[in-house]
LOVEXVEX-259347 format. One line per field, with one value per residue (C-alpha): residue number from 0; residue in three letters; x, y, z. Coordinates in steps of 0.5 Angstrom, whole numbers, m for minus. Layout:
<drenfis>
k: (NUM;...) $
r: (ALA;...) $
u: (X;...) $
v: (Y;...) $
w: (Z;...) $
</drenfis>
This chain:
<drenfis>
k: (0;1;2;3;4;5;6;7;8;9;10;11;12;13;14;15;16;17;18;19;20;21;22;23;24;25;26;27;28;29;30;31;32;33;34;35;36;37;38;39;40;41;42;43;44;45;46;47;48;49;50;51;52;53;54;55;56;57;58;59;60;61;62;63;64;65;66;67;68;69;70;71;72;73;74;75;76;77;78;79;80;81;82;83;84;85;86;87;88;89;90;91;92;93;94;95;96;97;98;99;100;101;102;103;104;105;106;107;108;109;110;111;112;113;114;115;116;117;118;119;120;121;122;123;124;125;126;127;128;129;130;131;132;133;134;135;136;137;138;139;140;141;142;143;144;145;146;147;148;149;150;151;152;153;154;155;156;157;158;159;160;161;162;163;164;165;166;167;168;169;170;171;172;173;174;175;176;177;178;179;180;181;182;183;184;185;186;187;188;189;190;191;192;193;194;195;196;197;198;199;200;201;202) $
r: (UNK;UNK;UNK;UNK;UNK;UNK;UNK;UNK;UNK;UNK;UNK;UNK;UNK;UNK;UNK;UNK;UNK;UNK;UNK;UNK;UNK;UNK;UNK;UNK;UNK;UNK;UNK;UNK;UNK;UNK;UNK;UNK;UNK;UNK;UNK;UNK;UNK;UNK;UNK;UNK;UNK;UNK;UNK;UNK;UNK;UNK;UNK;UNK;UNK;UNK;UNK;UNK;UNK;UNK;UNK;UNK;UNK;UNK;UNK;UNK;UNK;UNK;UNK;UNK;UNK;UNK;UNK;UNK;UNK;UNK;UNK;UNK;UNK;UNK;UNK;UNK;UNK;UNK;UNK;UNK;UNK;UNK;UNK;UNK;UNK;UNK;UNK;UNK;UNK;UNK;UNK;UNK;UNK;UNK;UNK;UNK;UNK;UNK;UNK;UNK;UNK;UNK;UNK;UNK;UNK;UNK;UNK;UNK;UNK;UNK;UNK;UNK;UNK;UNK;UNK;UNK;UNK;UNK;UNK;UNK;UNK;UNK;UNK;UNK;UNK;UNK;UNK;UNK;UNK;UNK;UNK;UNK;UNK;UNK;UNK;UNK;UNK;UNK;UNK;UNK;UNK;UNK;UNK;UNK;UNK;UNK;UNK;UNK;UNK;UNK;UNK;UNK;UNK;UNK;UNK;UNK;UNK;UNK;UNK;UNK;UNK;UNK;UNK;UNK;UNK;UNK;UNK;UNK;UNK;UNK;UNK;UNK;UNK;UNK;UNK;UNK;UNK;UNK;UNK;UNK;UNK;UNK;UNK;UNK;UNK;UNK;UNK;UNK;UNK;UNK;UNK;UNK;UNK;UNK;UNK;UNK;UNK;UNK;UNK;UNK;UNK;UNK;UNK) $
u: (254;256;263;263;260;262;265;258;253;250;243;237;236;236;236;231;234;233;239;237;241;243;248;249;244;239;235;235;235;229;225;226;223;218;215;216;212;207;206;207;212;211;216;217;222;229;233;240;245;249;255;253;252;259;263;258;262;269;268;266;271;277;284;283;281;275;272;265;263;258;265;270;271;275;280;282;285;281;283;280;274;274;275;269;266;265;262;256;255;254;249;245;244;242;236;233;228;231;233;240;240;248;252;253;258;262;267;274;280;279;275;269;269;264;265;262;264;259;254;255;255;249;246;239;232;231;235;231;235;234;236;234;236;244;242;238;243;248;243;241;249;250;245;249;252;255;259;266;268;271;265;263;261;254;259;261;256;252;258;258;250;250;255;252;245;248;253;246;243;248;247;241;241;247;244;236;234;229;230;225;228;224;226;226;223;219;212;213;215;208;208;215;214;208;211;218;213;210;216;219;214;215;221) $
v: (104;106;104;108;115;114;121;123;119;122;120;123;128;133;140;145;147;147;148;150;148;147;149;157;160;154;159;157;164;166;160;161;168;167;162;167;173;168;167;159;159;163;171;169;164;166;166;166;167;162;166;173;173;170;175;181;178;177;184;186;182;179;183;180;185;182;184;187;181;175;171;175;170;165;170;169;164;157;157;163;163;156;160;164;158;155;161;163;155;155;161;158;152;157;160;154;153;156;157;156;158;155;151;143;142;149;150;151;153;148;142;141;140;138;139;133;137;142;137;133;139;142;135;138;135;137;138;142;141;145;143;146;145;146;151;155;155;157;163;165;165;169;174;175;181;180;173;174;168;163;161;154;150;147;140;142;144;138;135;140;139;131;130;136;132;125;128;131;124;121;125;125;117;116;122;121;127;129;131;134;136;140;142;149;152;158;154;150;157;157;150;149;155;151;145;148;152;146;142;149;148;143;145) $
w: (127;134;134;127;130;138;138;137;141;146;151;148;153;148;149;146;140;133;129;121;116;110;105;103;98;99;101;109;111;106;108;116;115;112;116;122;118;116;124;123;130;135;135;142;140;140;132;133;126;128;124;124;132;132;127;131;138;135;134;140;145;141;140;133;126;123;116;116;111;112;110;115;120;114;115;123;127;128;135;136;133;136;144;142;139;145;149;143;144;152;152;147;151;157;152;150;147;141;134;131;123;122;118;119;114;111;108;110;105;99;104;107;115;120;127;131;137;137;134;142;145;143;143;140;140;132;125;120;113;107;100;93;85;84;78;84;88;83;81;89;91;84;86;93;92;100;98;99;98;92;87;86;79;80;80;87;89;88;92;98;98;98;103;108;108;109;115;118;116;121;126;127;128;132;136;136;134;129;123;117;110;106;99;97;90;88;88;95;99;102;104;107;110;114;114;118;122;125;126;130;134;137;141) $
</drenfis>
């Protein structure tokens, strides 16, 4: 195992951070606010949008047109969004404790991508995963009239969840953090929004 992952292995002095994850339309975002607005974590701690906050700084500081929507960082050069990358990523470290709703794994063109990277250098405490049925999320992402991007059959999307959810399994051994996965349906949204409360808290 630790030849394996050696890229990725770091000590266990974790930062105080929570990365949300999960893949898009698993409802993440829903889940993680409702948790909020029932008051099951404190308003005082921070929430970061990962990719919102990243296409909101290249817009502000980069040379580069960036498009207005949820998916406009797929069309700028990975170096750049990579410089820029690094910085969101520092001052995240700085504001901890704090909460980074992202994506572990994402897709890039036609293939899935990782970036053990960022993973290390972040080397978070706790890992909050979100999965639901492959026809919801079908449904949800149908729903998104803000999705720009290419549609995936439920086979893919089967797929894409699997192999997220075994990256973030990996990552969370090798880097001994913690890690709770919670299934989102209409019925558990109370129970979920509790259970990802409890967990935030203990950042």
């Amino acid at each position: 195992m630790q030849q394996t992952y050696s890229w990725l292995i770091q000590m266990t002095n974790h930062n105080r951070i929570g990365i949300v994850t999960g893949i898009s339309g698993c409802g993440k975002d829903f889940l993680l606010d409702r948790s909020r607005q029932s008051g099951h974590f404190s308003s005082a701690l921070p929430v970061l949008p990962f990719g919102e906050t990243l296409t909101q700084r290249l817009k502000q500081e980069s040379a580069m047109r960036v498009q207005d929507s949820r998916d406009g960082l797929k069309t700028l050069p990975p170096d750049v969004i990579s410089r820029f990358t690094g910085i969101l990523l520092d001052e995240v470290i700085e504001r901890q404790p704090i909460v980074l709703n992202s994506h572990t794994v994402y897709r890039q063109g036609s293939n899935l991508a990782v970036n053990p990277v960022s993973e290390r250098r972040l080397n978070p405490s706790h890992y909050l995963f979100v999965s639901a049925d492959l026809e919801d999320i079908a449904d949800w992402r149908a729903a998104d009239k803000t999705r720009q991007r290419p549609t995936e059959s439920v086979q893919e999307i089967e797929l894409h969840q699997t192999i997220a959810l075994g990256v973030v399994r990996a990552i969370t051994e090798v880097m001994d953090s913690r890690l709770l996965v919670v299934h989102n349906t209409v019925e558990s949204t109370d129970a979920n929004a509790q259970k990802i409360g409890e967990f935030l808290s203990s950042l």
